[in-house]
N, C-alpha and C positions, 0 to 999 in steps of 0.2 A: 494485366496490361504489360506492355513490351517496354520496363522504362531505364534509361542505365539512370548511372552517378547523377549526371549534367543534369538532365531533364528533371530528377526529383528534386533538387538544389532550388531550380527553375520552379517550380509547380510550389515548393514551400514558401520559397520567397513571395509570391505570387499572391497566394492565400494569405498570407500575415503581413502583408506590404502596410508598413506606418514610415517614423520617422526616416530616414538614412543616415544621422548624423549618431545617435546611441541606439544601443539595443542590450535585449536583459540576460542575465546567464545567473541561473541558481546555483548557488555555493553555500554546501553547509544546512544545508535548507531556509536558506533566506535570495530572495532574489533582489540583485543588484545590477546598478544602471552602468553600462561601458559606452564611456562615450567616444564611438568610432564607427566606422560602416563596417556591418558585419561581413564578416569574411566566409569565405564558401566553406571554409574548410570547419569551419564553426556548426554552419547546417549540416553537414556530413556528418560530424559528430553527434550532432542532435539525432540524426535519421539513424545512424547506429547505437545511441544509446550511453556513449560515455560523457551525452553533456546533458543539458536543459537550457533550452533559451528561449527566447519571448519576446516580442513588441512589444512597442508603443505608439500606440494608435495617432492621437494626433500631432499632424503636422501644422507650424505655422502657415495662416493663410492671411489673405486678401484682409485689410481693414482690421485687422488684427484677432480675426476668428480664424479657428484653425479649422482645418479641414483632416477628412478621412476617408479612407478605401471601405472600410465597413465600418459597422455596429454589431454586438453582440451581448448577449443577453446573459448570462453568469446562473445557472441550479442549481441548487447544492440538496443534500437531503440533510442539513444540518440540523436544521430547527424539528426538534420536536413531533412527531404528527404528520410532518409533510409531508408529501407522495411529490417527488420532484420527477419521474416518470410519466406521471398524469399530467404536470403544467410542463413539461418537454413536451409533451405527445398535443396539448391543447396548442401552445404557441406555432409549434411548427405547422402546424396544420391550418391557423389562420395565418400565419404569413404568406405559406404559399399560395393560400387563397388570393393574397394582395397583386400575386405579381412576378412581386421582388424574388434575386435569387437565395436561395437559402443551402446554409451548410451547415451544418451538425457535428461536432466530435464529441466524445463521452471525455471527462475530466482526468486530472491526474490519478485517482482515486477510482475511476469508470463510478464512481457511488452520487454522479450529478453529469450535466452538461451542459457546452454550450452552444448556443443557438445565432448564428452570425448571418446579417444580412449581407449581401455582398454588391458593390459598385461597380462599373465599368471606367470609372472615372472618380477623382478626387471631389467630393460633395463636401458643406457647410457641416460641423459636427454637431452645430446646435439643432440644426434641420435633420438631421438623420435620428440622433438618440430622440426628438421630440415624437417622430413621426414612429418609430419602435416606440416607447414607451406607451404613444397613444393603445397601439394593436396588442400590446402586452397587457393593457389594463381592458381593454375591448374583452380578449381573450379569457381573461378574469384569472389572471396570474400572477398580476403585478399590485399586488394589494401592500406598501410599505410601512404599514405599522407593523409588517409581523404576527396578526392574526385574521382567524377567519371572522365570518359573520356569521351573522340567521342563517343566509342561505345556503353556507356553503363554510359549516365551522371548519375544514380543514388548513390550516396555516401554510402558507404559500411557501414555495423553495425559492422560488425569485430571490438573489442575491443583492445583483446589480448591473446595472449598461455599464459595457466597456468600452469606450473610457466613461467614466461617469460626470467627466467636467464638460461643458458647453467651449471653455475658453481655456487659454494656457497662463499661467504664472509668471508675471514676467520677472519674477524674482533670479534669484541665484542659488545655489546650494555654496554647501562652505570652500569648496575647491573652487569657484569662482563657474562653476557649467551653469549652464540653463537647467531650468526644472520642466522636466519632461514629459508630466503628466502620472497616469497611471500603465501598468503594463500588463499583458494578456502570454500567459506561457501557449509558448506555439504546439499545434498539434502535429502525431506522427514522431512521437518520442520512442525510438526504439526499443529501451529502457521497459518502459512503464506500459509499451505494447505487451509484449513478452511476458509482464506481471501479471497483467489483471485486463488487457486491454486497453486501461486509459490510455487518454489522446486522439484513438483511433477514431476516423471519420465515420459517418452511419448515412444510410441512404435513408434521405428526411422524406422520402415518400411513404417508406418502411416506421418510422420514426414517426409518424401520422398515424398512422394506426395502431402503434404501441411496441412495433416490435426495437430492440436496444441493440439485440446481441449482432457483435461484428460479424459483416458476412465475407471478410477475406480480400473484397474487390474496396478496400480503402483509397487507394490510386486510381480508380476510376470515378469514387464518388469527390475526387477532387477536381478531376478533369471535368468533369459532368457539369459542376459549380462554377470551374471559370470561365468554363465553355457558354454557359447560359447567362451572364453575365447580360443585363441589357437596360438597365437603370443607370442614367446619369443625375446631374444638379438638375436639367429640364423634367423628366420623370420624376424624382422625387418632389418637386416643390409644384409639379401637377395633384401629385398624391397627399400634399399636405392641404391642398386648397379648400377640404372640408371641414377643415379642425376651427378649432375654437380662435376667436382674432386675437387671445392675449396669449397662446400659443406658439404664434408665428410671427412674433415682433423677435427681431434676435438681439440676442444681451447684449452688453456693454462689454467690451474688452476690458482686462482686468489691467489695473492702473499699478505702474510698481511704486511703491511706499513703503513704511513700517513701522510698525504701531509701535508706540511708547511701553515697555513692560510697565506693569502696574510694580510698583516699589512698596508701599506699605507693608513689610512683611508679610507674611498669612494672615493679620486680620480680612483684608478685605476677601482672601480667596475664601476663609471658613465662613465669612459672610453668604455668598454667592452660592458655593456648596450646600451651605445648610438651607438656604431660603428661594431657591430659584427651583422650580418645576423641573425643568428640564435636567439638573444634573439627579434630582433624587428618583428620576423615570432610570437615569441610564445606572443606576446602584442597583437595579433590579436586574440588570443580565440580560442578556439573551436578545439584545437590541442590531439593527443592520448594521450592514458596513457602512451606508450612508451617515448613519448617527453617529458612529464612534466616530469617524474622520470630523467630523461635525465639534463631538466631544475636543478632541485634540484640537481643533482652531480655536474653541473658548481659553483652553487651558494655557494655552502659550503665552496669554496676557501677563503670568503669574513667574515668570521665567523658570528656575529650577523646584521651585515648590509646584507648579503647575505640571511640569512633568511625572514628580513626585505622585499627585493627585492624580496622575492620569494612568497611571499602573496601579494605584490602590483601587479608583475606581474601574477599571476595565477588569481588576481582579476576580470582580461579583459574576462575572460571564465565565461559564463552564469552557468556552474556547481559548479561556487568557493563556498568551504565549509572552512570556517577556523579554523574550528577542524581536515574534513579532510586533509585541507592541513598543519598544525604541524604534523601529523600522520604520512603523507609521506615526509615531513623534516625529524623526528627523524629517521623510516625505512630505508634514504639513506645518513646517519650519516657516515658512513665508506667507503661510493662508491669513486670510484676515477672517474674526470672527462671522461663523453661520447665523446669518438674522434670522428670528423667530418665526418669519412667516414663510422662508423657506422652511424649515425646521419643521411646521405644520405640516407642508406639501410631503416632508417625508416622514410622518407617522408620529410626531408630536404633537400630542393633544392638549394641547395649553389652555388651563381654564382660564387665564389673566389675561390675554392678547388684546381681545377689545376693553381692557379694563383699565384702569388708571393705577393700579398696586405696583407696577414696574417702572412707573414714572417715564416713562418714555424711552426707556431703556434700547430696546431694538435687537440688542443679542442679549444671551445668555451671561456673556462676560463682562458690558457693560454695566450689566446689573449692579457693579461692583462700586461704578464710580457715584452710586446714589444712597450710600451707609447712611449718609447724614439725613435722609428722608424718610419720613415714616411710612411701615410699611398698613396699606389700607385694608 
């Protein structure tokens, strides 16, 4: 295609349209939030190669749900076993079945992808990731404990929805900003084209039937996606009208506050570590992104011993980075502890939940505030 400077600027913006107020740029290899409107000259550098930048998905909306242009789906072939070409090649092919429009890049790495629905219009984010997640697991991709079953023992590449949060934080980080959510490094990195291909868009029709490898015409298969664009709020929440009724009730806007650190020096955290399911699951390794961000909202309870604990235990995963794991401390600096029956939803199996041994505990790190009760 015939495209200059302006119009690829135009076309990336386009595709990765989230917040206006911050956006991401890697440095160092850690990606960090600038909060300002990005600048053109910023995507130029991106499409040539001397930067890395990235979104963030949602925007504050209505009623205090934020809203978003897409959803996207995260593959990675990290885990063990998976074939993250097989659940690329299965997803894409039932989304498109749905409808919706769909677009495809191969990762930083070309060694996973991902998979983005696209909107014509600003939609609910809790309505959008519910209504993917459903066709992800329809699909039989989205399996969150991290393994297979009877049917189908190969361990899933599913990562995670981007953004993975329903609602926004109404916290602050320490500079006094807003907390932004999560971010999604944008595709068409001329860098990491050059390398290996990562980034580069794929025609998801191709991409259906297995084939990965760039065919060159990257700038059309983006024109193609936004050109077909035809899902609004009225479409989508047509398309969700099947689902399940505790599905499509939408959450509760997240309340700003902040939890008391727990003071009793480490007794109560060696308590909680030694005796609660959930942290001696995640000393085994190899757990999702969902979990460990899960991980890190227990642990903050414990203030500097907690963060302590959260790089000893994140240590046990063959992925520990311990840059990025401060990254993801500071990022879930304001989170309020993950309750256990969320926790269930994403791949903890808690034999105590309908039981009375946790004393009514509810998260993982409450666990802490009940030493004095015996355990049943």
């Amino acid at each position: 295609m015939t495209l200059n400077a302006d119009d690829k600027v135009r076309l990336l913006r386009e595709l990765t349209r989230g917040a206006d107020d911050v956006f991401a740029m890697r440095t160092e290899g850690v990606w960090r939030p600038v909060y300002a409107a990005m600048p053109d000259e910023y995507v130029k550098m991106h499409l040539a190669g001397a930067c890395e930048i990235g979104s963030y998905p949602l925007m504050p909306g209505e009623k205090g749900l934020p809203d978003v242009w897409w959803v996207a789906a995260d593959f990675d072939g990290k885990r063990e076993g998976s074939d993250w070409k097989r659940d690329v090649k299965r997803a894409t092919r039932w989304l498109l079945d749905t409808g919706a429009c769909v677009f495809v890049n191969l990762s930083r790495s070309a060694k996973g992808a991902h998979v983005r629905v696209l909107f014509k219009e600003p939609v609910p984010a809790w309505m959008a990731r519910r209504w993917m997640l459903s066709w992800l697991e329809e699909a039989g991709v989205a399996c969150n404990n991290g393994e297979g079953d009877e049917w189908d023992p190969i361990p899933p590449s599913f990562d995670r929805l981007i953004p993975p949060q329903d609602t926004l934080n109404k916290g602050f980080n320490k500079n006094g900003k807003r907390l932004p959510g999560n971010l999604i490094g944008s595709p068409l990195n001329g860098k990491l084209a050059r390398l290996n291909g990562g980034t580069l868009p794929l025609d998801p029709d191709r991409v259906a039937v297995g084939e990965f490898d760039p065919d060159g015409e990257h700038w059309k298969h983006a024109v193609t996606a936004l050109e077909s664009r035809e899902w609004g709020f009225e479409q989508l929440r047509e398309a969700m009208r099947e689902m399940p009724d505790d599905v499509i009730v939408p959450p509760k806007p997240m309340q700003e506050y902040h939890l008391p650190v727990v003071t009793s020096d480490s007794a109560s955290l060696d308590y909680v570590v030694r005796l609660c399911d959930f942290f001696k699951m995640m000393r085994s390794g190899g757990q999702t992104y969902h979990l460990r961000v899960a991980l890190a909202s227990q642990l903050h309870r414990f203030g500097e011993a907690g963060r302590l604990a959260f790089h000893e235990i994140s240590s046990t995963d063959s992925r520990y980075d311990a840059r990025e794991t401060d990254r993801k401390w500071q990022d879930t600096s304001t989170m309020h502890p993950i309750r256990c029956e969320t926790l269930v939803g994403w791949g903890f199996k808690c034999p105590h939940l309908s039981t009375k041994r946790c004393n009514g505990s509810g998260a993982p790190s409450y666990f802490a505030d009940y030493t004095y009760a015996e355990i049943l």
